[in-house]
SEKOLFI-792783 format. One record per residue: residue number from 1; residue in three letters; x, y negated, z negated of N, C-alpha, C, O, CB in turn. Coordinates in Angstrom, 3 decimals. Glycine has a CB too. Layout:
N
SITE;NUM;ala;X;Y;Z;X;Y;Z;X;Y;Z;X;Y;Z;X;Y;Z
...
//
This chain:
153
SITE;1;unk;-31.650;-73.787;30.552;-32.405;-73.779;29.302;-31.963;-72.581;28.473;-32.033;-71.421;28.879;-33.941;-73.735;29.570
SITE;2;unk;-31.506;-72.947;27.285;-31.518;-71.542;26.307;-32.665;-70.883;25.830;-33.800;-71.260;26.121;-30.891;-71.750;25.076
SITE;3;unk;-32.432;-69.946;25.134;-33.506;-69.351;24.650;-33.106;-69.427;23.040;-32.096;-69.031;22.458;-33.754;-67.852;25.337
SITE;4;unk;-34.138;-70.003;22.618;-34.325;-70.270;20.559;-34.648;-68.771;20.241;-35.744;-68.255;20.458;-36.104;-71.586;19.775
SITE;5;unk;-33.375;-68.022;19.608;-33.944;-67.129;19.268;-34.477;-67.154;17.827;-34.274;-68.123;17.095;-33.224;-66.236;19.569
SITE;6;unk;-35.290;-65.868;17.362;-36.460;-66.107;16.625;-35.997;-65.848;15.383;-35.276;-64.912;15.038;-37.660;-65.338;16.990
SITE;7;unk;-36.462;-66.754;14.705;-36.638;-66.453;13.056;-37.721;-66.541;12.936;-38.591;-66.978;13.688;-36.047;-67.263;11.985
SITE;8;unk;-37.765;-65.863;11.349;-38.715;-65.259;10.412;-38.529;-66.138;9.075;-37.544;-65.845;8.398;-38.405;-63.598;10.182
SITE;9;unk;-39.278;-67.085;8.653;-39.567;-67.681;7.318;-39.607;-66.640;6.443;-39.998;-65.549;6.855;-40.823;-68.467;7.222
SITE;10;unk;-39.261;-66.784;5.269;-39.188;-65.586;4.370;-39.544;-66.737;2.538;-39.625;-67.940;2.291;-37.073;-64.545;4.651
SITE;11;unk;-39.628;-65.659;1.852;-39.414;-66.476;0.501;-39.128;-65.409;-0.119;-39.967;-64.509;-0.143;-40.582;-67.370;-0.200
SITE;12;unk;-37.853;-65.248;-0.781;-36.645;-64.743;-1.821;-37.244;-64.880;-3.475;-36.987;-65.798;-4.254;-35.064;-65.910;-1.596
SITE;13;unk;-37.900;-63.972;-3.670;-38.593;-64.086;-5.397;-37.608;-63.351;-6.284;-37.295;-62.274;-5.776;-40.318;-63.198;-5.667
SITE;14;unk;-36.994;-63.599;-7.498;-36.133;-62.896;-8.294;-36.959;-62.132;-9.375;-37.978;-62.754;-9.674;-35.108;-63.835;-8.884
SITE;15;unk;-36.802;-60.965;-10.038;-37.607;-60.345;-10.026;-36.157;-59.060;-11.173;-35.436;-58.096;-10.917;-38.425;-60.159;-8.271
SITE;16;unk;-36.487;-59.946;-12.412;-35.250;-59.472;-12.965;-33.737;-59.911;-12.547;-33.371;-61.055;-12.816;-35.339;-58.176;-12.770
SITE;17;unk;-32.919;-59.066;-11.937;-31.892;-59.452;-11.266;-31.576;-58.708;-10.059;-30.485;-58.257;-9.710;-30.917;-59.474;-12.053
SITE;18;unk;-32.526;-58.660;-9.569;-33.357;-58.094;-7.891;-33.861;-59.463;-7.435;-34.465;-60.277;-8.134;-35.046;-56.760;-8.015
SITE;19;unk;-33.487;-59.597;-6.035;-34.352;-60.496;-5.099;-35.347;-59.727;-4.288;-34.876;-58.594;-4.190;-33.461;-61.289;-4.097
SITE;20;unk;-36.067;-59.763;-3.892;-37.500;-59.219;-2.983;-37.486;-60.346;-2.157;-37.259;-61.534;-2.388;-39.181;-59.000;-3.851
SITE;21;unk;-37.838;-59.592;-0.927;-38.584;-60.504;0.087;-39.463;-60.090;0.600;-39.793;-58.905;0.663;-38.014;-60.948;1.033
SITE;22;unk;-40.082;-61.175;1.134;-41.359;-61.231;1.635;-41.744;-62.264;2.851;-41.362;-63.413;2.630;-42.139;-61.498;0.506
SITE;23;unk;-42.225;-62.125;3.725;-42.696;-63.454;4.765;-43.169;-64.430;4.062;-43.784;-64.259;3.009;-43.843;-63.201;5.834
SITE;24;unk;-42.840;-65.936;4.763;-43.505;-66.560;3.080;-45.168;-66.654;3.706;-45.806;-67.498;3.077;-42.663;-68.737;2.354
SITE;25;unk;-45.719;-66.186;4.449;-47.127;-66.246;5.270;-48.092;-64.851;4.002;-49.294;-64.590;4.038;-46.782;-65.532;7.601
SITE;26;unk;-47.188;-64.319;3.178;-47.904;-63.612;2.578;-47.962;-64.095;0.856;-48.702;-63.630;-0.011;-47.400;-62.252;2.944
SITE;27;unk;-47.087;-65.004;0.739;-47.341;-65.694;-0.718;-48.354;-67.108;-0.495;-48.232;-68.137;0.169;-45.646;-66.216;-1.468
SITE;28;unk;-49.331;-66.601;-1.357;-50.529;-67.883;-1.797;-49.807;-68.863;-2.355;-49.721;-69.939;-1.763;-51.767;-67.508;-2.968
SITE;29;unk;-49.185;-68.669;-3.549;-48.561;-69.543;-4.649;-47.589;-69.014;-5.877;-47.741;-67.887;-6.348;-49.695;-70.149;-5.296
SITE;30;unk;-47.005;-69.542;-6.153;-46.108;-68.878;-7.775;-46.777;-70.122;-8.419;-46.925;-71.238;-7.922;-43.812;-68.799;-7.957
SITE;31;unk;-47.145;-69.668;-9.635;-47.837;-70.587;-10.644;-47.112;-69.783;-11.997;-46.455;-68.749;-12.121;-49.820;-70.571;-10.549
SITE;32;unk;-47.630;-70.899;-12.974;-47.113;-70.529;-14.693;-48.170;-69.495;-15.119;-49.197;-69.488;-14.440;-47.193;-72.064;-15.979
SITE;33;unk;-48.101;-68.843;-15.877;-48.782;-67.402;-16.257;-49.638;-68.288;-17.420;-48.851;-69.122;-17.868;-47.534;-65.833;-16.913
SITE;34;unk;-50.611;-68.380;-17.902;-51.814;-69.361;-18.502;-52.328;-67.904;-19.287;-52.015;-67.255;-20.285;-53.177;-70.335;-17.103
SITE;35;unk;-53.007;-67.855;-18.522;-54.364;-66.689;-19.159;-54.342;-65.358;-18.514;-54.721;-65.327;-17.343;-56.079;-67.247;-18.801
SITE;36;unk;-53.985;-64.313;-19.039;-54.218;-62.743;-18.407;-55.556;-62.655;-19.377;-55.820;-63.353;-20.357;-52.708;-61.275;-18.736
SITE;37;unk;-56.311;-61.580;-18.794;-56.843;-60.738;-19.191;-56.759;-59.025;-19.008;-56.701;-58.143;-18.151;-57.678;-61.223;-18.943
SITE;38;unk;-56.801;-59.261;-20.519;-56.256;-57.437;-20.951;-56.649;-56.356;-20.263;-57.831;-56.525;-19.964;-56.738;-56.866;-22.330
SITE;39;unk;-56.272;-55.384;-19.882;-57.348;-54.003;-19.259;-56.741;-52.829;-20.550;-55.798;-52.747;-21.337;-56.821;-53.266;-16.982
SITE;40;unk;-57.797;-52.149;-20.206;-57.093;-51.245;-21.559;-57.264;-49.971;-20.548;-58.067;-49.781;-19.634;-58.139;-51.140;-23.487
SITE;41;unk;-56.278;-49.232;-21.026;-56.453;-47.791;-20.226;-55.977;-47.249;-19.031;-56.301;-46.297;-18.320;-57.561;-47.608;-19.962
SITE;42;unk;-54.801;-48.440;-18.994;-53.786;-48.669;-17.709;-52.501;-48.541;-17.818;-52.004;-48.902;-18.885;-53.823;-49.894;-17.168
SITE;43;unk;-51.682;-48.036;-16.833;-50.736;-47.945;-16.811;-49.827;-48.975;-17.423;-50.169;-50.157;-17.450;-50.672;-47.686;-15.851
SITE;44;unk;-48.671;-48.562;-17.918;-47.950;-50.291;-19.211;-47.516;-51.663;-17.845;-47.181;-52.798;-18.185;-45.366;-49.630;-20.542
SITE;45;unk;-47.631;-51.196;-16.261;-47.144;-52.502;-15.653;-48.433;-52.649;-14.613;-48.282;-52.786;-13.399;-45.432;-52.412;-14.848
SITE;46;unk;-49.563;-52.606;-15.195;-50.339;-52.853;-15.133;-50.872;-53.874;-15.905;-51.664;-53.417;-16.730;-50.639;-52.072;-15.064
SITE;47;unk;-50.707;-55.458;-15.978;-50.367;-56.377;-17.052;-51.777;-56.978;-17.479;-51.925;-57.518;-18.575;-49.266;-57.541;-16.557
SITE;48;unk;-52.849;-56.847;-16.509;-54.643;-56.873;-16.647;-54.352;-57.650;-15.292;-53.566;-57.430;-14.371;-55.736;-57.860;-18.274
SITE;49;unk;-55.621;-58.995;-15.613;-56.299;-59.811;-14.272;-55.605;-61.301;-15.011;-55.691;-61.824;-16.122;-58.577;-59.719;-14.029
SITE;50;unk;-54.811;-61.664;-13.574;-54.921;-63.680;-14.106;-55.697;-64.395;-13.520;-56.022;-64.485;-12.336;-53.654;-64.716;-13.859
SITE;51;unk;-56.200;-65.293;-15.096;-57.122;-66.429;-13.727;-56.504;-67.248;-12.885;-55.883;-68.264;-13.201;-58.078;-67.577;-14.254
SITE;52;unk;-56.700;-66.726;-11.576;-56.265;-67.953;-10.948;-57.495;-68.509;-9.604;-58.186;-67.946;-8.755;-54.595;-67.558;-10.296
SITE;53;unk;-57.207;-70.069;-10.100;-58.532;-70.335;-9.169;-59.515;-70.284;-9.155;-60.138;-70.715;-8.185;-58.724;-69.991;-8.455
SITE;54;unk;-60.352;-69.538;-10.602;-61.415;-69.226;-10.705;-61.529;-67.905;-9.951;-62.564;-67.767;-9.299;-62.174;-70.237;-10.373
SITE;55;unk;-60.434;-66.678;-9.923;-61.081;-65.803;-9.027;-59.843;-64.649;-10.469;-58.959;-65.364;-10.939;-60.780;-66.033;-6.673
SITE;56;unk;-59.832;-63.533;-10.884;-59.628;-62.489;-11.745;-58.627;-62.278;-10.760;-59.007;-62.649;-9.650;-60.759;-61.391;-12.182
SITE;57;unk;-57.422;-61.786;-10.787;-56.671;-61.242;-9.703;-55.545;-59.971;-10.562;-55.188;-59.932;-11.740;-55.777;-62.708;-8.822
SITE;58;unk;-55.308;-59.292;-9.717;-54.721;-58.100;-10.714;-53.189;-58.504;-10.741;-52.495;-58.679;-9.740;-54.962;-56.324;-10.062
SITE;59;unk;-52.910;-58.586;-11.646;-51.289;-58.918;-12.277;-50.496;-57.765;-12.893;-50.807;-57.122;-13.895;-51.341;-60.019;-13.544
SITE;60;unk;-49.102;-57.572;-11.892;-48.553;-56.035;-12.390;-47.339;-56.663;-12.351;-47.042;-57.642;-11.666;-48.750;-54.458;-11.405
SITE;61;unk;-46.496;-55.920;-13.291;-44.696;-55.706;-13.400;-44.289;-55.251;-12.202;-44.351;-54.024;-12.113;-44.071;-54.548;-14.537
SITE;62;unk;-43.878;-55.839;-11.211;-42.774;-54.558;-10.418;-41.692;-53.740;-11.034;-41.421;-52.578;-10.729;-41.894;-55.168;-9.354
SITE;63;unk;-40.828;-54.819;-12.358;-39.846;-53.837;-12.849;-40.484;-52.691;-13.839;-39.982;-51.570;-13.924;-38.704;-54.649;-13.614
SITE;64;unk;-41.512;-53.049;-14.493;-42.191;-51.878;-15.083;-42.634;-50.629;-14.424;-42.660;-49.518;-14.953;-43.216;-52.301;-15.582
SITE;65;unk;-43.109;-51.040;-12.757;-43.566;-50.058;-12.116;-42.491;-49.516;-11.945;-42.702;-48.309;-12.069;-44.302;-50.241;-11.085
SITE;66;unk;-40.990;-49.768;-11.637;-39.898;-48.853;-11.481;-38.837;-48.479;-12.785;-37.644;-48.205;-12.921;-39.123;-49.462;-10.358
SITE;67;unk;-39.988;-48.638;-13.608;-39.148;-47.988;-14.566;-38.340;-48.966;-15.506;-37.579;-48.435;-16.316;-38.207;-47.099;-13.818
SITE;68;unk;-38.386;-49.676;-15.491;-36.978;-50.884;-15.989;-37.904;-52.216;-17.038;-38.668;-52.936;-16.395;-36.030;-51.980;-13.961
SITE;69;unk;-37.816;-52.417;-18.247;-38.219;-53.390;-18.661;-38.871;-54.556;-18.272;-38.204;-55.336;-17.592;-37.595;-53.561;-19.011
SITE;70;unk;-40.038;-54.864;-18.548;-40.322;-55.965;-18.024;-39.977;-57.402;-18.863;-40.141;-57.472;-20.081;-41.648;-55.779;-17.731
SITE;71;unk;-39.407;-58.700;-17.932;-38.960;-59.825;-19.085;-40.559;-60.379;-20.046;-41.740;-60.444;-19.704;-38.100;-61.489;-18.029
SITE;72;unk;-39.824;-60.697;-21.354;-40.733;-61.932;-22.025;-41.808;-62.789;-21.433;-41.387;-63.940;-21.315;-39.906;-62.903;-22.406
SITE;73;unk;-43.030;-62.654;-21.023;-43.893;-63.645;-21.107;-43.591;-65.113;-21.687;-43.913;-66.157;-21.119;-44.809;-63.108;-21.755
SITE;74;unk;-42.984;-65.026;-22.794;-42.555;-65.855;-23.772;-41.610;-66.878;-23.722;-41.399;-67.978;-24.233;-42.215;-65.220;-24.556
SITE;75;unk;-40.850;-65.684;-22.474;-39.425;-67.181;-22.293;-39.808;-68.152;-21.557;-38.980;-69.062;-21.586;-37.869;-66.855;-21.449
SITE;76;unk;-40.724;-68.374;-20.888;-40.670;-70.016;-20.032;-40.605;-69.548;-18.670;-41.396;-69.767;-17.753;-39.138;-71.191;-20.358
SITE;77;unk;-39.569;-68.890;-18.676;-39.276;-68.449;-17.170;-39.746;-67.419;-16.307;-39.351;-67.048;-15.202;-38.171;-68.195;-17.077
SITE;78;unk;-40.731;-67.012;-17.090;-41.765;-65.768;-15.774;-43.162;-66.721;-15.746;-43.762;-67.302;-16.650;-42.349;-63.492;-16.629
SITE;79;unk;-43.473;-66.581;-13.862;-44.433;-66.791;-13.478;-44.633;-65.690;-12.822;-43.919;-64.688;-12.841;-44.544;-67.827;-12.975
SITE;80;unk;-45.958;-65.922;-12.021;-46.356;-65.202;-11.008;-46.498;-65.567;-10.126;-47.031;-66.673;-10.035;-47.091;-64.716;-11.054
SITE;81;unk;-45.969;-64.604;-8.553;-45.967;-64.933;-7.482;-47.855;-64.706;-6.984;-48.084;-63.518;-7.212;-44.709;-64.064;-6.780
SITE;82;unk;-48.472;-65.025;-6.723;-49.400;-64.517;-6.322;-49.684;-64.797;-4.091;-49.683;-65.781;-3.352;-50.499;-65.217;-7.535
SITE;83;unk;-49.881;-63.220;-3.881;-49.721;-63.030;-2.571;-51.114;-62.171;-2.347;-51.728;-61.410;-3.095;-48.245;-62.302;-2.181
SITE;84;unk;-51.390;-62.702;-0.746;-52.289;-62.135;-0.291;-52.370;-60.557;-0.043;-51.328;-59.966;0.239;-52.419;-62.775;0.633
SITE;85;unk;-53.979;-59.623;-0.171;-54.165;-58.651;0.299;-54.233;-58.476;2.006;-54.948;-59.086;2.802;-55.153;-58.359;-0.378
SITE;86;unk;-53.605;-57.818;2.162;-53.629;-57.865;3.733;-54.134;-56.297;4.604;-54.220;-56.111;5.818;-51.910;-58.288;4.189
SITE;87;unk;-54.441;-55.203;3.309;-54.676;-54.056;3.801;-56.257;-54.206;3.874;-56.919;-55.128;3.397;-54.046;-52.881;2.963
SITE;88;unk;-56.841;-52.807;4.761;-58.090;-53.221;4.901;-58.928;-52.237;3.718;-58.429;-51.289;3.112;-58.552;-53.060;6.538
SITE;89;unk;-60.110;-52.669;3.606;-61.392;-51.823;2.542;-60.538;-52.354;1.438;-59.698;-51.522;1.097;-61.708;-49.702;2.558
SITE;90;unk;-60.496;-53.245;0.907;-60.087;-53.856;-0.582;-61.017;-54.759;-1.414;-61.689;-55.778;-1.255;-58.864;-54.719;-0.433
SITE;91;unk;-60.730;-53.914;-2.336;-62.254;-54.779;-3.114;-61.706;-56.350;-3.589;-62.528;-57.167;-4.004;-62.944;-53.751;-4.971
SITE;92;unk;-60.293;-56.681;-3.492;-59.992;-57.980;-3.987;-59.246;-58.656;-2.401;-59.119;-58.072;-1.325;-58.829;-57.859;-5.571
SITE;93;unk;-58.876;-59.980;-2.755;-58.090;-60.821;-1.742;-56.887;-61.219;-2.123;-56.026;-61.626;-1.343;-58.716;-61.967;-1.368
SITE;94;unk;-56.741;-61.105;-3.582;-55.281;-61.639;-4.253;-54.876;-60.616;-4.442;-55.584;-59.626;-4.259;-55.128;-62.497;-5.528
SITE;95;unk;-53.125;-60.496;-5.031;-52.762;-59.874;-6.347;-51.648;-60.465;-6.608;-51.166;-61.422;-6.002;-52.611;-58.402;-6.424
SITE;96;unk;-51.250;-59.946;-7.448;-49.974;-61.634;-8.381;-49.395;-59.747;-8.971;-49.979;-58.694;-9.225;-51.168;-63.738;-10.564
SITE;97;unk;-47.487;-60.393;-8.946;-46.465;-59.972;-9.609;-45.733;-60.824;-10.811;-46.145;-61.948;-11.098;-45.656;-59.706;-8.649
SITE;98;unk;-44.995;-60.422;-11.267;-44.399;-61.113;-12.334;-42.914;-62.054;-11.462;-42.156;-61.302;-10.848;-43.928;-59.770;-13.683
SITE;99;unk;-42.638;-63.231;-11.438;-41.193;-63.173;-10.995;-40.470;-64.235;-11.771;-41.259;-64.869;-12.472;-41.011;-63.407;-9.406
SITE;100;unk;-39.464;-64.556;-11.854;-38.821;-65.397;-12.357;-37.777;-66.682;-11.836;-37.006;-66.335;-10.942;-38.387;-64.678;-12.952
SITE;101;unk;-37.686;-67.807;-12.189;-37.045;-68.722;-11.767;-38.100;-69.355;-10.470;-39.312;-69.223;-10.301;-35.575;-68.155;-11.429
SITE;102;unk;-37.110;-70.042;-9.717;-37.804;-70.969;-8.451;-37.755;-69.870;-7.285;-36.717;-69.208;-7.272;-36.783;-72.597;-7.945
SITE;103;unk;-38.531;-69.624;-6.487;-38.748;-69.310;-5.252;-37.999;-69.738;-4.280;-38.180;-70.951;-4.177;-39.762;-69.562;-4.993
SITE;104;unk;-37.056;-69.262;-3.318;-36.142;-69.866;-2.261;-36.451;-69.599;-1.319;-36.386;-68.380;-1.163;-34.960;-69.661;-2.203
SITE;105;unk;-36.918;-70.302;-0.202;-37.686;-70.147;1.382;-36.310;-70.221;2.395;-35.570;-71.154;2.709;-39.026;-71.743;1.825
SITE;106;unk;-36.332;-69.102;2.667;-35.022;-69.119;4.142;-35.525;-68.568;5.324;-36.553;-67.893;5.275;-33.521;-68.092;3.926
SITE;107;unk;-34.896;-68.778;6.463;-35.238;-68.769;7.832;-33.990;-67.612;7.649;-32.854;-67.611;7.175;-35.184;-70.350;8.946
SITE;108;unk;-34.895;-66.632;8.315;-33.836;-65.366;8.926;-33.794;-64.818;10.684;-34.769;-64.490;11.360;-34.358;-63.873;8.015
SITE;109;unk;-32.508;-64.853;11.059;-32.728;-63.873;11.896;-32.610;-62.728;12.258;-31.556;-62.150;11.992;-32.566;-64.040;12.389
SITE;110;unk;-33.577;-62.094;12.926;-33.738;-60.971;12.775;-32.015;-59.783;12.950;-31.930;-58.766;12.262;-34.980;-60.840;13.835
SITE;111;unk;-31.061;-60.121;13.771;-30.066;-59.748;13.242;-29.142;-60.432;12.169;-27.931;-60.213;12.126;-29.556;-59.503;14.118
SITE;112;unk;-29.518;-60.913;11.677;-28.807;-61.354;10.099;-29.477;-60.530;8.925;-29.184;-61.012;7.830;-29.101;-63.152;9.668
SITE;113;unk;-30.407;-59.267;8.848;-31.103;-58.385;8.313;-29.790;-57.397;8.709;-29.484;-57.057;9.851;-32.719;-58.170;8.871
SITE;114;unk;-29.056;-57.004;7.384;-28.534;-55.408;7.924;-28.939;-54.368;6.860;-29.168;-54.845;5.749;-26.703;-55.259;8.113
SITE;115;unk;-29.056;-53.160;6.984;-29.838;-52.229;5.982;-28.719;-51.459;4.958;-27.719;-50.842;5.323;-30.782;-50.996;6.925
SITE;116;unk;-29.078;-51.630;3.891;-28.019;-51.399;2.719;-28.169;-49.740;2.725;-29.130;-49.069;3.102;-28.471;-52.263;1.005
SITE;117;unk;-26.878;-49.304;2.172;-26.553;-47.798;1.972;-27.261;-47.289;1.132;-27.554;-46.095;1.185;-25.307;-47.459;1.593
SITE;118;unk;-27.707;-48.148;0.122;-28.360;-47.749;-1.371;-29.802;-47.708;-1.019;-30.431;-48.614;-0.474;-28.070;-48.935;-2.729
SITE;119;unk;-30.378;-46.228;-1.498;-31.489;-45.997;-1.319;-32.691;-46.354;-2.408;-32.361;-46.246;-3.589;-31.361;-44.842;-1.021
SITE;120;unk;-33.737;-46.672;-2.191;-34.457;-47.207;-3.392;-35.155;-46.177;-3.715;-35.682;-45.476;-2.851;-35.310;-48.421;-3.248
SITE;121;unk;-35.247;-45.970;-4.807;-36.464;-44.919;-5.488;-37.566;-45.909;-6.098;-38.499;-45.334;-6.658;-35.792;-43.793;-6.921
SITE;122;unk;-37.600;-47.304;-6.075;-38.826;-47.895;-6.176;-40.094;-47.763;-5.585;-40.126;-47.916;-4.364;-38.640;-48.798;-6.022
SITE;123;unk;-41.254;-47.489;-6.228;-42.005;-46.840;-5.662;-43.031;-47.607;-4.614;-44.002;-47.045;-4.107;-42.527;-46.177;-6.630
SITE;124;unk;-42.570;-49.306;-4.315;-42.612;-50.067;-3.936;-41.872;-50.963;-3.210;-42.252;-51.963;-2.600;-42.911;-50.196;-4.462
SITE;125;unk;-40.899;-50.551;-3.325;-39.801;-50.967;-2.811;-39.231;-50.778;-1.140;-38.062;-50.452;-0.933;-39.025;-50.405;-3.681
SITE;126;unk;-39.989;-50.971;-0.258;-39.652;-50.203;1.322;-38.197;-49.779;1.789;-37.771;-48.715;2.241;-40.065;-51.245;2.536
SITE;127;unk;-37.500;-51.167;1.477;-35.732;-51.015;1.802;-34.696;-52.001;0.928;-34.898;-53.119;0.454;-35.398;-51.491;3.567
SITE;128;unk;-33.876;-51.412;0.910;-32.506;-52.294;0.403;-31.931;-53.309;1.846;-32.157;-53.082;3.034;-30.996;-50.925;-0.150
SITE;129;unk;-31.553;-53.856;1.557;-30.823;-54.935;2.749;-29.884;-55.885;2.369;-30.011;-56.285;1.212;-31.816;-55.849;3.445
SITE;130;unk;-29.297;-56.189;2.791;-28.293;-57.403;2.816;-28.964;-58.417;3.564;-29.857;-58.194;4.380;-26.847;-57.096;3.494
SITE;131;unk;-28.464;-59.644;3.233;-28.747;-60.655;3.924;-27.635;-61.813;3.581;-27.538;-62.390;2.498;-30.177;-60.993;3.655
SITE;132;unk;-26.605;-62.080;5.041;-25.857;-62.833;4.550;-24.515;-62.236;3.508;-23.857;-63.013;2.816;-26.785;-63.654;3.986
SITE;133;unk;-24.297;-60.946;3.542;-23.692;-60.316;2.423;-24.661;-60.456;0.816;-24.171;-60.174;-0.278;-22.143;-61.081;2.351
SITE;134;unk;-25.719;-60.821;0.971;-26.717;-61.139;-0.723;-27.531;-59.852;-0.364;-28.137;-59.631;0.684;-28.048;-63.029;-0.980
SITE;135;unk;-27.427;-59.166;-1.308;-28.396;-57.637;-1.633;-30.203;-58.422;-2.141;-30.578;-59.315;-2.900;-27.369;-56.400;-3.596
SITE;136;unk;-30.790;-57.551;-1.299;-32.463;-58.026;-1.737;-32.859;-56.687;-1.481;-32.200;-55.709;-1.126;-33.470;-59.371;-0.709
SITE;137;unk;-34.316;-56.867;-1.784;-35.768;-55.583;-1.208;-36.308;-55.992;-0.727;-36.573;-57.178;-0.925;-36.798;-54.857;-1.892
SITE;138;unk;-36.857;-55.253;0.271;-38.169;-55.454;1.071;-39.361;-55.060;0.548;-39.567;-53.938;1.011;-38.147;-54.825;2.248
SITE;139;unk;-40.366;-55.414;-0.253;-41.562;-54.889;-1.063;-42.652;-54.398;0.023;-42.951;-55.026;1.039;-42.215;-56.126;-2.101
SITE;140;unk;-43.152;-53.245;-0.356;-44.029;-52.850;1.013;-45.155;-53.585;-0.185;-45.274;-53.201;-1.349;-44.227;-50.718;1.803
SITE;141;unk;-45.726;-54.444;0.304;-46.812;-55.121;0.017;-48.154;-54.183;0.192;-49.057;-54.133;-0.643;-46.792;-56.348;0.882
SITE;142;unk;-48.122;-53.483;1.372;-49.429;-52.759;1.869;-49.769;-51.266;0.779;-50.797;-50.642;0.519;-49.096;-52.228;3.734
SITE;143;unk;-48.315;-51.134;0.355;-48.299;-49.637;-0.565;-48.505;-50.106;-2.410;-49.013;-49.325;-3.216;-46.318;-48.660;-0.264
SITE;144;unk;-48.100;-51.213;-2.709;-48.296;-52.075;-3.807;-49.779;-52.190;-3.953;-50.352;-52.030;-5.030;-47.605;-53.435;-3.619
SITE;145;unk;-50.498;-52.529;-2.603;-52.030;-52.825;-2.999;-52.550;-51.736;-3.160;-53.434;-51.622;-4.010;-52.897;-53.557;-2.076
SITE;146;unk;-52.077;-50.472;-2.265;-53.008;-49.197;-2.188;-53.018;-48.640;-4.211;-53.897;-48.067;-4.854;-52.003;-47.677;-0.755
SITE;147;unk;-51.639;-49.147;-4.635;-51.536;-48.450;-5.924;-52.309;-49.501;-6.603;-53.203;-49.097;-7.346;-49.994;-48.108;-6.540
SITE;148;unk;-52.211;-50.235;-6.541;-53.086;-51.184;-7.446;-54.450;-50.825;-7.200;-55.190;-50.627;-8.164;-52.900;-52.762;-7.155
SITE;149;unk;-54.969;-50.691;-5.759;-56.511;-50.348;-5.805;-56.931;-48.721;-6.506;-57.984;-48.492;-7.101;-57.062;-50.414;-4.074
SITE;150;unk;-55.836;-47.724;-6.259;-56.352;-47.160;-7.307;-55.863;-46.914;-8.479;-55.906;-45.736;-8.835;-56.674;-46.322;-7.035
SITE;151;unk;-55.447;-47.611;-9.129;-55.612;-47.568;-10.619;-57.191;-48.859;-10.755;-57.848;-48.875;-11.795;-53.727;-48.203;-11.555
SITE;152;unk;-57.348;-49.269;-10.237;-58.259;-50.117;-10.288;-59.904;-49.516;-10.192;-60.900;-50.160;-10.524;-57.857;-51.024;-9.236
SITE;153;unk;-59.888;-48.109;-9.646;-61.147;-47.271;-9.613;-60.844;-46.289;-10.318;-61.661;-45.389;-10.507;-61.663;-46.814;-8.346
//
């Protein structure tokens, strides 16, 4: 008998002309951007709350948070990924990013992950990596919520 070694489901969000990954066990949904609501008194990638679901969820730029333009609302082609909170004492269960195009779900294994030379100064950003020779990020999801919860108090 062999042994199946293990993969990891993932989903590949583009995000400007950056890929991010993520387990796909931590994305709810990517939906079309409908209705934000405004916050005033927030940081500029701090984009307010979208409805989604009937529930307010906080909607931020990642490329704004690192500095870099965020795309057009306008063009068609930004939605939001919206992914679960997974840290604990959080006053919400969602939060949604900006991303663009279709979402791509791949099976990785864990040595097909090799760690890129290039260091990220994203302040969200955990690691650079290759995959396959294709450059992505690893988004620390858990450090994304902590900043979101406080700008949020």
């Amino acid at each position: 008998m062999t042994d199946v070694e293990e993969q990891i489901k993932c989903v590949l969000l583009s995000v400007n002309e950056n890929q991010l990954i993520l387990p796909k066990t931590a994305v709810a949904e990517v939906v079309a951007i409908r209705n934000i609501i405004n916050v005033a008194n927030k940081p500029n990638w701090m984009l307010g709350y979208l409805d989604w679901r009937g529930n307010s969820i906080p909607l931020v730029s990642i490329e704004a948070m690192g500095g870099v333009r965020m795309p057009s609302l306008a063009s068609g082609n930004v939605k939001a990924a919206v992914v679960y909170v997974i840290g604990e004492n959080a006053s919400f269960n969602f939060m949604a990013f900006l991303v663009q195009g279709t979402p791509k779900v791949i099976n990785l294994k864990p040595n097909s992950i090799i760690s890129d030379e290039e260091e990220s100064r994203h302040p969200v950003i955990e690691e650079k990596i290759l995959i396959h020779g294709e450059k992505a990020s690893i988004l620390d999801l858990i450090k994304l919520e902590s900043i979101i919860k406080y700008i949020m108090t």
